[in-house]
N, C-alpha and C positions, 0 to 999 in steps of 0.2 A: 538517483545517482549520487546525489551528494550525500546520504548518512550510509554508502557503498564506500564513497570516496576514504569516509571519516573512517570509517571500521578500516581502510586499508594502512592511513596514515597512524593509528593506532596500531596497528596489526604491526607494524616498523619496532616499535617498543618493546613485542613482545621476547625479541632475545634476551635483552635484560632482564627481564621478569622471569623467565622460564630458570636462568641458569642463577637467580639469586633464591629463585623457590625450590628448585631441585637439587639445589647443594644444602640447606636447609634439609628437606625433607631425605635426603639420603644420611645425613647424619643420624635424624633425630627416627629414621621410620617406623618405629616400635614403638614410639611415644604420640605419635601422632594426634592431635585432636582440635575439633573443628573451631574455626575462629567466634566467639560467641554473638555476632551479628551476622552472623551468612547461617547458622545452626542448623535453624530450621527452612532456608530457601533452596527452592528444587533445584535437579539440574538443568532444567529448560530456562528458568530463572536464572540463573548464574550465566548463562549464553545469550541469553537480551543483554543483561547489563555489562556483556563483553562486547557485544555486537555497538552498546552505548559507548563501549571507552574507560571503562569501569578495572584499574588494574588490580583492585581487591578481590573482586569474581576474579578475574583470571587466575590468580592466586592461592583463591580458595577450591576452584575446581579441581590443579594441578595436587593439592592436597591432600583432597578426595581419592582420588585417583594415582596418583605416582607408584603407592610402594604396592599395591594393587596390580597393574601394569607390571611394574621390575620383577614381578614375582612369577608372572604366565611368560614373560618375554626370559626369565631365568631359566623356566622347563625348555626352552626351545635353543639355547644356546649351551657354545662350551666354554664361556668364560663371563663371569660378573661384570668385568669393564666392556663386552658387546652385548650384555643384556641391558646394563644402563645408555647406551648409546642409540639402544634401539628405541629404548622408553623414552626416550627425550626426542627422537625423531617421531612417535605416537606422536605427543603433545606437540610439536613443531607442526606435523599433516594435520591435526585436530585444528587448530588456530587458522591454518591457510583453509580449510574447509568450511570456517564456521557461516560462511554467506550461505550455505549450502544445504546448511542443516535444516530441517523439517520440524525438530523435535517432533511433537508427540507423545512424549515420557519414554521415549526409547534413545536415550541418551548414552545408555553404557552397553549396548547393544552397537553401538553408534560405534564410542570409543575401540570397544573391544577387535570390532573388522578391521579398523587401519592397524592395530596390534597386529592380529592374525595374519593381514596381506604381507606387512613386515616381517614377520618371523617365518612364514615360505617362503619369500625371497632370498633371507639371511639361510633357511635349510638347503636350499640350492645351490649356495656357494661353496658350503663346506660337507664334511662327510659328517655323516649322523654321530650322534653320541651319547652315554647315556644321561638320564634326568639324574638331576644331582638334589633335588628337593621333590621328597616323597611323603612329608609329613601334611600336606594338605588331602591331598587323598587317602593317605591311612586312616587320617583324623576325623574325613568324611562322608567318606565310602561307609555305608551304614551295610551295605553289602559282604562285606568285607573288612569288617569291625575287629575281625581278628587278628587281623594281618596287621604288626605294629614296627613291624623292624624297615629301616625305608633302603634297606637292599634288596626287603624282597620285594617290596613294595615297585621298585626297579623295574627289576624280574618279570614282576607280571605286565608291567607297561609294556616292557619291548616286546613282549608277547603279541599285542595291539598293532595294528594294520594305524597306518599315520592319521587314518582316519577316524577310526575308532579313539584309539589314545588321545586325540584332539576332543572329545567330545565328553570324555572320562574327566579330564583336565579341567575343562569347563564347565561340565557341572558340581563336579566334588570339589574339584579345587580353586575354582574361583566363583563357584553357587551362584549360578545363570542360570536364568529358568531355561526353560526349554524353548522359548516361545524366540528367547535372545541367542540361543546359539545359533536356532535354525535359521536366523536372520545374519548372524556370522559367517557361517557356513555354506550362505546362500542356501537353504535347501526346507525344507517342512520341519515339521514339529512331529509328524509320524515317524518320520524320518530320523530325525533326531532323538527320539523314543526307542525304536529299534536298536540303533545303533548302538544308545546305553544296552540296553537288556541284553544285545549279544555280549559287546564287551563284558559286562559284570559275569558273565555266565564265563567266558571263556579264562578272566583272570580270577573264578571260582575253581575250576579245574583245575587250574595251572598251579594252584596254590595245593593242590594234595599229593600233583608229582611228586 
């Protein structure tokens, strides 16, 4: 109960820390890089020594992760200042969650779900729109290595069942195994398999209309 207690009375601090790292890291997100004492510690590590009171792991996790985050919560939104709001609400659910976490080494697996439940929440609200950043999957769709221009790249998204384009997203564009989407996704790893191969087939077609 009491190192519960401690992580909670800690857990109080972390507003300051989030919004002095994620203004930081929104500036600088292209430059990014890792603080050279946290280098080489995992991310289950860096969640003990949050769970310790540690506001340098908190810090350097947010770092790991932020522009990571802004960039999936980006394809999901129609505006930059409700893609940063949602990322900072990630990080915010991640912190109150952290009693919770099991690690494992499925830490960005972990992350990635409070993203995703947030950003079907946020689609709910509003009417669809299109992705306005296509260069992650043009650049990694090895399927579709031809395809370089990011309207069409577009193009063949909305083509995609909300389902399918979530899972294209996820592996091209933010290089999750398979293993982590289907844990995102709640669903299997055949599953999650299928789902790419119809996808890639269908925004294979679509690109010779």
């Amino acid at each position: 109960m009491a190192g519960r207690y401690s992580f909670m009375v800690w857990r109080d601090k972390y507003f300051s820390i989030i919004f002095r790292a994620t203004t930081l890291l929104y500036i600088e997100a292209h430059k990014i890089q890792p603080e050279g004492s946290w280098k080489n510690v995992s991310d289950d590590e860096l969640v003990r020594q949050i769970r310790l009171g540690d506001d340098g792991a908190a810090e350097e996790l947010i770092r790991r992760y932020y522009a990571a985050v802004m960039r999936y919560c980006r394809w999901h939104c129609s505006s930059a200042e409700k893609a940063e709001d949602l990322t900072q609400e990630t990080f915010l659910r991640l912190f109150r969650s952290l009693p919770e976490y099991r690690g494992r080494k499925k830490f960005k697996a972990y992350l990635y779900t409070i993203a995703n439940h947030l950003c079907i929440d946020e689609s709910r609200k509003v009417q669809p729109v299109p992705l306005e950043d296509g260069e992650g999957i043009a650049s990694e769709c090895g399927e579709l290595h031809q395809v370089e221009d990011r309207e069409e790249v577009r193009r063949l998204l909305d083509r995609l069942s909300p389902e399918q384009r979530e899972v294209i997203i996820l592996r091209y564009g933010e290089q999750l195994s398979f293993a982590e989407i289907a844990k995102i996704m709640e669903s299997n790893v055949r599953t999650v398999q299928s789902r790419v191969r119809y996808a890639l087939q269908i925004m294979r077609k679509a690109s010779y209309d």
